[in-house]
Backbone as CSV, one residue per row, in Angstrom:
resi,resn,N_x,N_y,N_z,CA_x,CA_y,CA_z,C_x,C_y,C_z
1,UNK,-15.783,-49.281,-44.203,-15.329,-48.320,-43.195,-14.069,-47.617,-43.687
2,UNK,-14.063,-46.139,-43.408,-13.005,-45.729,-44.105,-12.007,-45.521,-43.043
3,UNK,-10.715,-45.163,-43.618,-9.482,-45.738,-42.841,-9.246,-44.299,-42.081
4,UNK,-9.084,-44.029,-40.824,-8.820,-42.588,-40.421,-7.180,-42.416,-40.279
5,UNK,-7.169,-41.190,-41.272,-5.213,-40.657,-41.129,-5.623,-39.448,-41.235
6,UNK,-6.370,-38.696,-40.042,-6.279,-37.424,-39.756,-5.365,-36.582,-39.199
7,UNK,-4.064,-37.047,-38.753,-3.679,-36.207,-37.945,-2.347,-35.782,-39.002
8,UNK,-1.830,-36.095,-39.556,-0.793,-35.777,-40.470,-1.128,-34.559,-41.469
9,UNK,-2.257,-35.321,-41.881,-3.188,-33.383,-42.832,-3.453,-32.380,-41.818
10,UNK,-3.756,-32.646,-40.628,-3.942,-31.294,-39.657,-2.698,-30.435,-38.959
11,UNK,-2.057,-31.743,-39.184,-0.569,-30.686,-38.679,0.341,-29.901,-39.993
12,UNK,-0.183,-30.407,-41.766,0.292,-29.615,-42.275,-0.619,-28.441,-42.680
13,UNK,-1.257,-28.700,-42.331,-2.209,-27.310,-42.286,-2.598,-26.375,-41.160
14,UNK,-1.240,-26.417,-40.314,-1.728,-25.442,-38.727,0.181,-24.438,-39.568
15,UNK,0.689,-25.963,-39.848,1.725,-24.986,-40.131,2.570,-24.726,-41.361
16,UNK,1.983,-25.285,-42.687,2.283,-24.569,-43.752,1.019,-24.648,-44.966
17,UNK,-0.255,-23.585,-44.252,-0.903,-23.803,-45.133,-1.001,-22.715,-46.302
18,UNK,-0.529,-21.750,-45.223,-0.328,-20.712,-46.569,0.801,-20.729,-47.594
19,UNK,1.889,-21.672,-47.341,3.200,-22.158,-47.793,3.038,-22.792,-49.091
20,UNK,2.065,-23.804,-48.896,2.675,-25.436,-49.606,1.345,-26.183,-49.960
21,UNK,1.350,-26.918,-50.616,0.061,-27.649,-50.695,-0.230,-29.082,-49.329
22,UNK,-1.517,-29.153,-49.368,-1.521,-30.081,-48.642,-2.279,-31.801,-49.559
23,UNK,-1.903,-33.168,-48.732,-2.233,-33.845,-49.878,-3.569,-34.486,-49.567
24,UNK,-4.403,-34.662,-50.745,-5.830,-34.613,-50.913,-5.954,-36.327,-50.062
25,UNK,-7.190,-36.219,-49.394,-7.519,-37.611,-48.893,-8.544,-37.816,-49.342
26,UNK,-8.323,-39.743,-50.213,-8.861,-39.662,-51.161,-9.327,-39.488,-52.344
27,UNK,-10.097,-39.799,-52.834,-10.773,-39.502,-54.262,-12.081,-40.104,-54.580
28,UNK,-13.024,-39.223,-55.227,-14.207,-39.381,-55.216,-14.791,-39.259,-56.335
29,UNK,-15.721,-39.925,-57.482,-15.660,-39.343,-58.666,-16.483,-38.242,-58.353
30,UNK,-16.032,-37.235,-59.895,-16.388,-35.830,-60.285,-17.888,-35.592,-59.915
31,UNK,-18.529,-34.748,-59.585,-19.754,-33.958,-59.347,-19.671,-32.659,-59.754
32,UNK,-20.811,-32.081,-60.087,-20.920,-31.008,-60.501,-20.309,-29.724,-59.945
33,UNK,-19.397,-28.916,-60.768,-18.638,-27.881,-60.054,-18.979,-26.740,-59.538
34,UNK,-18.707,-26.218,-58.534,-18.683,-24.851,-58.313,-17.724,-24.053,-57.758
35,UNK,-17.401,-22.786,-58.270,-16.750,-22.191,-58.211,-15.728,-21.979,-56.914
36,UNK,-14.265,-21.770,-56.944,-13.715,-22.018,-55.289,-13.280,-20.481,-55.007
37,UNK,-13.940,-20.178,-54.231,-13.165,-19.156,-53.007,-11.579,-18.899,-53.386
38,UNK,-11.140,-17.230,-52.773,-9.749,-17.364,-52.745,-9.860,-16.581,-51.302
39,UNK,-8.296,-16.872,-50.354,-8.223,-16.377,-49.239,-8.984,-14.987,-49.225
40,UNK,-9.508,-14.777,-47.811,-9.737,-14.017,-47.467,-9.910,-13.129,-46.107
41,UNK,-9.734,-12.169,-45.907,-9.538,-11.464,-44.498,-11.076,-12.105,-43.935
42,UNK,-10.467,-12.422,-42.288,-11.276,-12.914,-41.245,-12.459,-11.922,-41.281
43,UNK,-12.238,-10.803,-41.239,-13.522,-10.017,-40.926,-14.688,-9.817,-42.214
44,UNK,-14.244,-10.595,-43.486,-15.280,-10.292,-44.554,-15.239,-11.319,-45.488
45,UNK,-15.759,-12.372,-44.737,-15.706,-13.884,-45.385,-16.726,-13.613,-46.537
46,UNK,-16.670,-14.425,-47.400,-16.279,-14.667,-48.830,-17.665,-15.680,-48.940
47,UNK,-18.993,-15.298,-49.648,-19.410,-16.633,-49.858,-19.121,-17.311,-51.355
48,UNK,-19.023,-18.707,-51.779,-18.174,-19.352,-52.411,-18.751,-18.638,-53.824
49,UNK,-17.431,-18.993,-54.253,-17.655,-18.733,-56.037,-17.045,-17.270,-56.007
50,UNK,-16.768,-16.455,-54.635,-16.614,-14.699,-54.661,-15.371,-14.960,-54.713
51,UNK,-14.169,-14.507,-55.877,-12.899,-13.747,-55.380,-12.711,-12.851,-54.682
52,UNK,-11.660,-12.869,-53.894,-10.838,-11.989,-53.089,-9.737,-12.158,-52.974
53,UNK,-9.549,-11.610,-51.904,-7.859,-10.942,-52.127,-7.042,-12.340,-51.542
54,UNK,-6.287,-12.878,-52.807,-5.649,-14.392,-51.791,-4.191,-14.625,-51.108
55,UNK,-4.213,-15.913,-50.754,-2.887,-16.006,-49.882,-2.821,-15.253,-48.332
56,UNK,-3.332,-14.342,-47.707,-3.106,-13.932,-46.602,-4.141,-14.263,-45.561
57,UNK,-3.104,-14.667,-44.353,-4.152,-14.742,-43.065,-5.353,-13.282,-42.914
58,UNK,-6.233,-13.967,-41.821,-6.808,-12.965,-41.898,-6.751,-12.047,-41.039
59,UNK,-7.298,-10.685,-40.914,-6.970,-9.364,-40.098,-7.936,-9.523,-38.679
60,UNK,-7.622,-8.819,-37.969,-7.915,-8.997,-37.332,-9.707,-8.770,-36.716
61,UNK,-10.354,-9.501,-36.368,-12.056,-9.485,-36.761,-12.347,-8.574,-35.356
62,UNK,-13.245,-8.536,-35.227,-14.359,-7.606,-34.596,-14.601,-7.766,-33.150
63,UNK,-14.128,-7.753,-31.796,-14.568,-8.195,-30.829,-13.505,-9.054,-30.907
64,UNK,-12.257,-8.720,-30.760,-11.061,-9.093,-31.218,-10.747,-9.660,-30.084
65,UNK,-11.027,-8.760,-28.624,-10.211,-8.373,-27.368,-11.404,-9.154,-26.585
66,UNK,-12.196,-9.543,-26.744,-13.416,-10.562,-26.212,-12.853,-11.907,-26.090
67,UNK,-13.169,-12.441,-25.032,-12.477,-13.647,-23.955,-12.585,-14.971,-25.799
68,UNK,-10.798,-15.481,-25.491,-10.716,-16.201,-26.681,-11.664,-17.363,-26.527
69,UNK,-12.092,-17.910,-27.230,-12.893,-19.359,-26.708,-12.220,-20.344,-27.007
70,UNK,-12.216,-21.279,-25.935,-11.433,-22.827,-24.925,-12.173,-23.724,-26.296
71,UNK,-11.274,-24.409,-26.904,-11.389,-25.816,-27.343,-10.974,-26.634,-26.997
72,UNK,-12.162,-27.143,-26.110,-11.649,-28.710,-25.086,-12.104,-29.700,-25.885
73,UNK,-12.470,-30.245,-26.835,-13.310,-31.544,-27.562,-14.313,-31.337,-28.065
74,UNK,-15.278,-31.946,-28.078,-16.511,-31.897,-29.376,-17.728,-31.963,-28.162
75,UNK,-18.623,-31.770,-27.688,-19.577,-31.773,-27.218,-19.327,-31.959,-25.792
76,UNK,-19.958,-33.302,-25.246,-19.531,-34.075,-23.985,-18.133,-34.705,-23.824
77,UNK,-17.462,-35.022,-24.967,-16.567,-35.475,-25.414,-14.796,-34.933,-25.214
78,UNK,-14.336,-34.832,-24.007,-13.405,-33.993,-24.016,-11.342,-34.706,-24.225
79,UNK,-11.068,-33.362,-24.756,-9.441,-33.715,-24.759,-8.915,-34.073,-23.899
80,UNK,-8.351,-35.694,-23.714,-7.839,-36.463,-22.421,-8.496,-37.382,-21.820
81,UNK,-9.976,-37.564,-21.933,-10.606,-38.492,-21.593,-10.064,-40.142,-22.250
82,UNK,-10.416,-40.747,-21.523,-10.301,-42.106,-21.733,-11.350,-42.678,-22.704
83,UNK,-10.723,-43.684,-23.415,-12.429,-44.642,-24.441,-13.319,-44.246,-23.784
84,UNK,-13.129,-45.118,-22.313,-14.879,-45.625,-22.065,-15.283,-44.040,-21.634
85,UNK,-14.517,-43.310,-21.185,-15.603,-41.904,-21.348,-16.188,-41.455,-22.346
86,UNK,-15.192,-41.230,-23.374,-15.433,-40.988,-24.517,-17.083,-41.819,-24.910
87,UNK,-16.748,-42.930,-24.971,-17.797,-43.611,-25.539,-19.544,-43.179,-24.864
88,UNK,-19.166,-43.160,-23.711,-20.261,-42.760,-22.401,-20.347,-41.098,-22.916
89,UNK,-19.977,-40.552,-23.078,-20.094,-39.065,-23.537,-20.821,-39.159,-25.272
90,UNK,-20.483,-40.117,-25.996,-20.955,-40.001,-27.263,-22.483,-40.689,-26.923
91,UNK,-22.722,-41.565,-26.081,-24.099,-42.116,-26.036,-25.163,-41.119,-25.186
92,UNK,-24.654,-39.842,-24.624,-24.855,-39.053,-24.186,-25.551,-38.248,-25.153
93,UNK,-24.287,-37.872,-25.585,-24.536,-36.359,-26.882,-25.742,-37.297,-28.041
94,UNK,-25.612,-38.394,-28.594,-26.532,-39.146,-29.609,-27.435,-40.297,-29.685
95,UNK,-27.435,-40.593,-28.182,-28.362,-41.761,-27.524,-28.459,-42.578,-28.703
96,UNK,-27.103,-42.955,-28.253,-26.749,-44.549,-29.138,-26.736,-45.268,-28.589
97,UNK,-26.626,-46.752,-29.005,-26.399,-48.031,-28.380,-25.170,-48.285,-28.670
98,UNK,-24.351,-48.998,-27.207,-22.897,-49.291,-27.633,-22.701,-49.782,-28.891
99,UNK,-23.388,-50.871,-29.334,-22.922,-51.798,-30.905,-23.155,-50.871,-32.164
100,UNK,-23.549,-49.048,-32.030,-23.480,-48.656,-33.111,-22.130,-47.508,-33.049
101,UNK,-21.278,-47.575,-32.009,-19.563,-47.114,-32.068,-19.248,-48.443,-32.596
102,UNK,-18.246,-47.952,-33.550,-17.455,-48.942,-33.850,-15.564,-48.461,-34.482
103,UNK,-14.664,-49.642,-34.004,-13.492,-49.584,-33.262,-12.326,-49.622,-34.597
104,UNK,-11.526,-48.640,-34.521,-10.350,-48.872,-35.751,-9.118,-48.526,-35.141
105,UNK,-8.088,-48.997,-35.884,-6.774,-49.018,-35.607,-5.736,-48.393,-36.727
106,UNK,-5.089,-47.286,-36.508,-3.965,-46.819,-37.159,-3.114,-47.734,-37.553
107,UNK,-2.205,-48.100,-38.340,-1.361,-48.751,-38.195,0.061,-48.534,-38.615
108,UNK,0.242,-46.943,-39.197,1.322,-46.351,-39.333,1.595,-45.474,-38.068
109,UNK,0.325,-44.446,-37.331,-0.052,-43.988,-36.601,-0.068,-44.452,-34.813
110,UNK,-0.033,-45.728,-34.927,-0.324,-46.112,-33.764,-1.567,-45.720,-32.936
111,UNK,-2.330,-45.373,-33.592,-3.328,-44.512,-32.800,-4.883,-45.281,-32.750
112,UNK,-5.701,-44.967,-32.379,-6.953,-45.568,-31.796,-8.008,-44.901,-32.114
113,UNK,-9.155,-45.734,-32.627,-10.123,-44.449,-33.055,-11.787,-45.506,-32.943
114,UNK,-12.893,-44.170,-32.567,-13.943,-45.227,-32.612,-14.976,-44.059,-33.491
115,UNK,-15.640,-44.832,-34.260,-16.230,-44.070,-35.250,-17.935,-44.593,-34.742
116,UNK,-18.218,-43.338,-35.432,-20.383,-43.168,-35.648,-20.340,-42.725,-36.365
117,UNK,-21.373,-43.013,-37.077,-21.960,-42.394,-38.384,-23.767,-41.548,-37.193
118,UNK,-23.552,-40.413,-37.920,-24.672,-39.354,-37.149,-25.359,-38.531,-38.353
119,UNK,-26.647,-38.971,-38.529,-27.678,-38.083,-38.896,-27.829,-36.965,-38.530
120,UNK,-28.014,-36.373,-39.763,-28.129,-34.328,-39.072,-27.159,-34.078,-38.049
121,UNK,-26.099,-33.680,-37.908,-25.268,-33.992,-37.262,-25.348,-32.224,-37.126
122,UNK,-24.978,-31.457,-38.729,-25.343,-30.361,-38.914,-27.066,-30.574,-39.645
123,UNK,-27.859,-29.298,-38.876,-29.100,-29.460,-38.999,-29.449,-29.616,-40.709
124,UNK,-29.993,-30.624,-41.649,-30.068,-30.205,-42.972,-28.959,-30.567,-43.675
125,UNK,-28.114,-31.283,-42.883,-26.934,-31.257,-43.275,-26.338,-32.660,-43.722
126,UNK,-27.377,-33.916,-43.368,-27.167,-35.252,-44.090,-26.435,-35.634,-43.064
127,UNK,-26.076,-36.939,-43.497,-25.344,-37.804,-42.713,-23.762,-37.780,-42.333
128,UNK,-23.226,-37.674,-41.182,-21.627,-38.028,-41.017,-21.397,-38.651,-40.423
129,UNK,-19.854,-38.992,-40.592,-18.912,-39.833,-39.648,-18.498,-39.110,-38.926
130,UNK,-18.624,-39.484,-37.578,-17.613,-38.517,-36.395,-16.368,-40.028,-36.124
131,UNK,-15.090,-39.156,-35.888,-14.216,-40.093,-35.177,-13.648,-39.690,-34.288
132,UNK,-13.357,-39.948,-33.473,-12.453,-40.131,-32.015,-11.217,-40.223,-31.741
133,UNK,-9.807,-39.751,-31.767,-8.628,-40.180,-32.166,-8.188,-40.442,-30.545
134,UNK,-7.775,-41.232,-30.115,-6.827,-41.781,-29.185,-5.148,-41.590,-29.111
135,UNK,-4.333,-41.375,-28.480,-2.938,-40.637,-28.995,-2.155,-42.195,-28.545
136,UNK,-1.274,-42.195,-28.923,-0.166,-43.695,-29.141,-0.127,-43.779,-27.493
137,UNK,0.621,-42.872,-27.145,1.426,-43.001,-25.732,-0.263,-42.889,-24.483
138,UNK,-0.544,-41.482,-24.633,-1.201,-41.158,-23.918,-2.718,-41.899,-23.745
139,UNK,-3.404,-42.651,-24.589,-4.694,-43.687,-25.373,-5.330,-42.378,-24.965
140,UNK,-5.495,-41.697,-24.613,-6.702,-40.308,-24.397,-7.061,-39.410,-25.243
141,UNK,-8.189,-38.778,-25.866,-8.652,-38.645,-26.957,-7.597,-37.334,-27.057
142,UNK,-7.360,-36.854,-28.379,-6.715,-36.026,-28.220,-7.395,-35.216,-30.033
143,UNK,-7.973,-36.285,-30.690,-8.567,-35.009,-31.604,-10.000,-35.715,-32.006
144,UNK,-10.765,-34.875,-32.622,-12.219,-35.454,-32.887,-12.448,-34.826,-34.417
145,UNK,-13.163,-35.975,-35.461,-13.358,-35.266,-36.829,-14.746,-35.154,-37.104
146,UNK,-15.004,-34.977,-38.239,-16.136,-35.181,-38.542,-16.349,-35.335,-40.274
147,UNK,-16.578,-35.767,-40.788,-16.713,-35.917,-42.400,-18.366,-36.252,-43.000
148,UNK,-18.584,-35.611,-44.186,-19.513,-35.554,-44.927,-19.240,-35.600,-46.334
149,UNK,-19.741,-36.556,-47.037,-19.223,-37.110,-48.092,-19.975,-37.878,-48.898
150,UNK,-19.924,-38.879,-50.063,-20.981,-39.655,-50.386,-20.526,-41.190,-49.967
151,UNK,-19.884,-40.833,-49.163,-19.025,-42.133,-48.398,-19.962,-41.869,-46.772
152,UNK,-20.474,-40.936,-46.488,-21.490,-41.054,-45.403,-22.523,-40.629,-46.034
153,UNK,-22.969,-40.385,-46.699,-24.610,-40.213,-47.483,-24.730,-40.267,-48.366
154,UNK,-25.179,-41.314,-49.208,-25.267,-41.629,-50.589,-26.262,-40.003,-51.422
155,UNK,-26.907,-39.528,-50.627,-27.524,-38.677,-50.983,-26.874,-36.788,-51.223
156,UNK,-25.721,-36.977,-50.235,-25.142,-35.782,-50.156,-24.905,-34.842,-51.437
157,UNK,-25.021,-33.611,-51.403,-24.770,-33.520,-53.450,-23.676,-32.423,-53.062
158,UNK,-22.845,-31.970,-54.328,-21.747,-30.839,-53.675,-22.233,-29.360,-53.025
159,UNK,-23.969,-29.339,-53.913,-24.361,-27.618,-53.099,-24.685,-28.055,-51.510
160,UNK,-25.233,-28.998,-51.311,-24.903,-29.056,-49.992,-23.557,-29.452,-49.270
161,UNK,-22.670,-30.167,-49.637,-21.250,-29.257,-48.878,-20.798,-28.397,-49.046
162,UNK,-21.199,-27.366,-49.882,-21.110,-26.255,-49.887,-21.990,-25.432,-48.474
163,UNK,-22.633,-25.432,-48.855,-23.569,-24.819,-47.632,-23.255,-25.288,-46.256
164,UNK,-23.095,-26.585,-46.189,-22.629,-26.902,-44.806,-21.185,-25.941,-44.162
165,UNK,-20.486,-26.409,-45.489,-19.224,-25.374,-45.156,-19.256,-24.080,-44.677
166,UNK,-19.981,-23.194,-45.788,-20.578,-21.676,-45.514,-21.121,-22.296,-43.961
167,UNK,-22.245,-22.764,-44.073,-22.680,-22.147,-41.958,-21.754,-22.697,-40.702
168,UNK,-21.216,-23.688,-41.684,-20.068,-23.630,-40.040,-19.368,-22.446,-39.907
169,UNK,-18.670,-22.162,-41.345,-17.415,-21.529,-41.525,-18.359,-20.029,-40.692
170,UNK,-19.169,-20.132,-41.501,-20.146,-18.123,-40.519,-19.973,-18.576,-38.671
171,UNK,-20.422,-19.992,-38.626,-20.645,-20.026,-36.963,-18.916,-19.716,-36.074
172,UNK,-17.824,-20.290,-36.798,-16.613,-20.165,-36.223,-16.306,-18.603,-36.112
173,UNK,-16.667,-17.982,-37.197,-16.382,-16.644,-36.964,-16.595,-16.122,-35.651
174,UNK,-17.568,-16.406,-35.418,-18.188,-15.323,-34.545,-17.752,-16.243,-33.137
175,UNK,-16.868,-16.954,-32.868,-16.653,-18.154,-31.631,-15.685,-17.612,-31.181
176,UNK,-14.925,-16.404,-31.436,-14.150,-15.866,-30.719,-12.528,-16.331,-30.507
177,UNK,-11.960,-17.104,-31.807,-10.981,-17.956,-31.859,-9.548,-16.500,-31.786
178,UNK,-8.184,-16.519,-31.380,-7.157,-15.806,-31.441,-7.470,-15.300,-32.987
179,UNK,-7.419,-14.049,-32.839,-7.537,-13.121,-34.535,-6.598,-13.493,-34.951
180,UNK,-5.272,-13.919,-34.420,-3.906,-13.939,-35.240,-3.988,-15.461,-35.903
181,UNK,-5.139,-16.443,-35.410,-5.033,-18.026,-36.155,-5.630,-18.129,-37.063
182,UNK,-6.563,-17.101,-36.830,-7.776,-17.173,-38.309,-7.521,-16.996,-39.280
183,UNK,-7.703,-17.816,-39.982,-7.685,-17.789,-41.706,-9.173,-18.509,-42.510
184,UNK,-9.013,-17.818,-43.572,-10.280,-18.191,-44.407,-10.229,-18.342,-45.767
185,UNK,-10.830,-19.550,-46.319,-11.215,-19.600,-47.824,-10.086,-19.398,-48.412
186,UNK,-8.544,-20.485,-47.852,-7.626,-20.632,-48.158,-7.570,-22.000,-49.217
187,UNK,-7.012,-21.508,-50.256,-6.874,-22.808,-51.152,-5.380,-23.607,-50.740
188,UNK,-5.536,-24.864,-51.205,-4.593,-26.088,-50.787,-4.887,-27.065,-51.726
189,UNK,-3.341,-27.632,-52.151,-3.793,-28.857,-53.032,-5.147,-29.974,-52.418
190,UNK,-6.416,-30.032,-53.636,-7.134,-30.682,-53.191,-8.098,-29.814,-52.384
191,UNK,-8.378,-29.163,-52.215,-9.287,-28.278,-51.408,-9.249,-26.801,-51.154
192,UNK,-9.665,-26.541,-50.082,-10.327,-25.321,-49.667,-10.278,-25.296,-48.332
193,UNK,-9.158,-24.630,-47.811,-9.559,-24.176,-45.715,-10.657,-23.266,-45.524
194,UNK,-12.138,-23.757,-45.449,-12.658,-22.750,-45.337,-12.673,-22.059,-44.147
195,UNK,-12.147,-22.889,-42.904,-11.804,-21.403,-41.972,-10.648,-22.644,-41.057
196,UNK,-9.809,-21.720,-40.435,-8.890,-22.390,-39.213,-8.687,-21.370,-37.882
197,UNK,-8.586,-22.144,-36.842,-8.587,-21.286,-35.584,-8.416,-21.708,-35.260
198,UNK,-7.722,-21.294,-33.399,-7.029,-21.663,-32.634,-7.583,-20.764,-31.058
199,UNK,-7.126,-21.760,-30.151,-7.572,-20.675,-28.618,-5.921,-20.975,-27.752
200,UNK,-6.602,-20.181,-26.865,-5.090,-19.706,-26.489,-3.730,-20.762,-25.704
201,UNK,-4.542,-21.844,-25.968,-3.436,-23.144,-25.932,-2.883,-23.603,-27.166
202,UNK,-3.318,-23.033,-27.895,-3.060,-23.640,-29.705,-4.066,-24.658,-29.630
203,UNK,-5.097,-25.237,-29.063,-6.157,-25.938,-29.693,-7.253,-25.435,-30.799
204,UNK,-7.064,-26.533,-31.741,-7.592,-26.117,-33.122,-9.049,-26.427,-33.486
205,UNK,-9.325,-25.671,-34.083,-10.570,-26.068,-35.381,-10.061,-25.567,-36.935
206,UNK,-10.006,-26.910,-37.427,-10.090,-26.514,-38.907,-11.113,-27.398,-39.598
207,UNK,-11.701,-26.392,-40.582,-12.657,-26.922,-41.337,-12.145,-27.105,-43.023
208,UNK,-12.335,-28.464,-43.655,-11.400,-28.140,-45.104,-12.923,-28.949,-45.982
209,UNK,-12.898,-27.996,-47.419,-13.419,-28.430,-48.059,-12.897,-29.401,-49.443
210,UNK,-13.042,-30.861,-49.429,-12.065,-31.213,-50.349,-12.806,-31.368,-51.885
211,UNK,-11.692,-31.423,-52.947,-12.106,-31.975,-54.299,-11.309,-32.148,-54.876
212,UNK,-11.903,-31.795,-56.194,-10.907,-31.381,-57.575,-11.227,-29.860,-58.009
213,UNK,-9.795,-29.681,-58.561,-10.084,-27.969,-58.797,-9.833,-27.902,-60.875
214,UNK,-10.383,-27.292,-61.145,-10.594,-27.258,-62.923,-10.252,-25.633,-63.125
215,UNK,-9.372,-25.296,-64.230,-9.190,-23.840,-64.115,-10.309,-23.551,-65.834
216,UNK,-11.052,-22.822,-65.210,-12.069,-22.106,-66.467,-11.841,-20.988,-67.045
217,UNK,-12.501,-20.359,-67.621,-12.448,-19.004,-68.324,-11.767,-18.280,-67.552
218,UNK,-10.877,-17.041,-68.094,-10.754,-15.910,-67.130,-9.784,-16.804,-66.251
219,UNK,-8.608,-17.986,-66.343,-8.100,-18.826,-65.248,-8.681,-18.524,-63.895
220,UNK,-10.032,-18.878,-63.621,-10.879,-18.588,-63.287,-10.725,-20.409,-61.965
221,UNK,-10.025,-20.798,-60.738,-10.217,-22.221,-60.721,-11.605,-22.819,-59.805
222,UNK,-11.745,-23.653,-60.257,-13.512,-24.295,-60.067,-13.127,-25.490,-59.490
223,UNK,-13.627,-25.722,-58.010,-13.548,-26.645,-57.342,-15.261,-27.633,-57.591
224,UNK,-14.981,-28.805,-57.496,-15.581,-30.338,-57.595,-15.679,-30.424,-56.096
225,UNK,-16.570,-29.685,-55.145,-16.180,-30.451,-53.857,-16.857,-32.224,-53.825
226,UNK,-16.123,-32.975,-53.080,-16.455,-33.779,-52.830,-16.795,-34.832,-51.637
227,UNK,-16.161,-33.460,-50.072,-16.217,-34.535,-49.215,-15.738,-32.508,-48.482
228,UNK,-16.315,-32.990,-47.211,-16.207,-31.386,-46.069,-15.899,-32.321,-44.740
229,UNK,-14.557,-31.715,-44.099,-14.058,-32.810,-42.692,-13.706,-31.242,-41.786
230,UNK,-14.252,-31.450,-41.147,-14.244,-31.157,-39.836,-13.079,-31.479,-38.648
231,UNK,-12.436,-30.216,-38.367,-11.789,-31.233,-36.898,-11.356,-30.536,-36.101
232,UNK,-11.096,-31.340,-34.689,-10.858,-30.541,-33.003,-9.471,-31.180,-32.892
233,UNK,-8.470,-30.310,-32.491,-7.274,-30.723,-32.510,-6.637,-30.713,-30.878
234,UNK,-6.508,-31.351,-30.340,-5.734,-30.622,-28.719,-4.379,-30.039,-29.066
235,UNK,-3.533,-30.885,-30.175,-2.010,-30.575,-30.460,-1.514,-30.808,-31.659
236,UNK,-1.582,-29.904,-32.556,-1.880,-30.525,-34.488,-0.245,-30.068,-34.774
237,UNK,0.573,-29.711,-33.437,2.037,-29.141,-33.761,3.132,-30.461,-33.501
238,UNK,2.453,-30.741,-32.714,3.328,-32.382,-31.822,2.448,-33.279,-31.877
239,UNK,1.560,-34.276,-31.992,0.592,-35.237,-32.078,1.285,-36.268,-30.986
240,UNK,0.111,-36.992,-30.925,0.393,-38.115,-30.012,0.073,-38.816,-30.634
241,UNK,1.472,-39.207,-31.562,1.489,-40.623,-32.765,2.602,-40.924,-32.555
242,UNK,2.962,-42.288,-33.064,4.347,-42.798,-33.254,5.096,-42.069,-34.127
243,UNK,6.049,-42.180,-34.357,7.332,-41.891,-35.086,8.547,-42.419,-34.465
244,UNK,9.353,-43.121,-35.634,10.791,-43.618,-35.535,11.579,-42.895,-34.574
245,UNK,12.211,-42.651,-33.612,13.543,-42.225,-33.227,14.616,-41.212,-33.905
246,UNK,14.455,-40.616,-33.934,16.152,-39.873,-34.934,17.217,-41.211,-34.699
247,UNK,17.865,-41.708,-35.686,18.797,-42.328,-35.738,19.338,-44.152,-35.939
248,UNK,17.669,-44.195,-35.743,17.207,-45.200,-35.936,17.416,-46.177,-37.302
249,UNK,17.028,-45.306,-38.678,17.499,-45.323,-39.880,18.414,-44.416,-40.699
């Protein structure tokens, strides 16, 4: 079972992703490469391997002024609910049996998490882990992930996280997120943002594609993906995790 420390990579990537690198989770050996994306404007996403114009958020997309869309949680599954909802909402959305959630603990984090592994989760799309994050103070869900990897499908290969990436990243487009949050096919140590958004509470979706990056011909750099995570954020600016006190040390 792998260890969930999602919320520390999502908050440096709401707010310095165009800045700074972010740090890779994980490591996976090498798979066959393909080419990585460079930023690109919201309204003329990039399919992978295409340069464009990098480093900048994107402009503002199409149907700009069209009602922003609400990110409350992942399906049935909403921001603030309690476990046992949560859990009752996931046997809902994947008609599971309780004994196939199963229960983890942060331990820098303080935080709470219950994981599934879900077939076709994306249609064609192999096997993932969804997790559940619980906040220190509040125990109420407050973000939801999702990962695809060869750590959830021995079968997964990198053109298909590729592709998975591409049709989410096309489906967010068009979801109507604040034009001013969107960004795309942003590189970061270790990966690839292939898209980030926000609605008009600052609740997030970011989608990151991770690997290794190799610079080729033409310094030309070629990402190894190796693993595509998914995630619903209620608050990726303030989290509901522990941290020390000011003054403490």
């Amino acid at each position: 079972m792998r260890k969930i420390y999602l919320i520390p990579a999502v908050v440096g990537l709401l707010t310095s992703v165009a800045a700074g690198p972010l740090a890779a989770q994980g490591a996976v050996p090498k798979q066959k490469a393909a080419p990585a994306p460079r930023a690109a404007a919201a309204g003329t996403p990039a399919a992978a391997g295409t340069p464009v114009a990098a480093g900048a958020p994107s402009a503002e997309a199409p149907g700009a002024e069209d009602k922003t869309k609400a990110i409350d949680g992942f399906r049935s599954a909403k921001f603030g609910m309690n476990e046992a909802d949560v859990r009752a909402a996931m046997a809902k959305d994947f008609n599971v049996k309780p004994d196939a959630i199963k229960a983890q603990d942060n331990a820098a984090e303080l935080t709470h998490s219950i994981l599934l592994s879900v077939p076709e989760l994306l249609p064609n799309g192999g096997t993932a882990e969804l997790s559940y994050v619980f906040g220190y103070k509040s125990k109420s869900l407050i973000q939801v992930g999702a990962v695809w990897s060869k750590g959830t499908d021995a079968a997964i290969t990198p053109e298909k996280l590729f592709s998975n990436a591409n049709i989410l990243r096309a489906h967010f487009m068009g979801e109507g997120f604040k034009p001013d949050s969107i960004a795309v096919n942003m590189p970061v140590a270790g990966g690839i943002v292939m898209f980030r958004g926000s609605d008009a509470k600052d609740r997030s979706v970011i989608l990151l594609l991770q690997g290794t990056f190799e610079n080729k011909d033409n310094n030309q750099r070629v990402l190894t993906p190796t693993s595509l995570l998914l995630f619903y954020v209620a608050d990726a600016k303030s989290p509901d995790i522990f941290k020390l006190p000011p003054g403490q040390f």
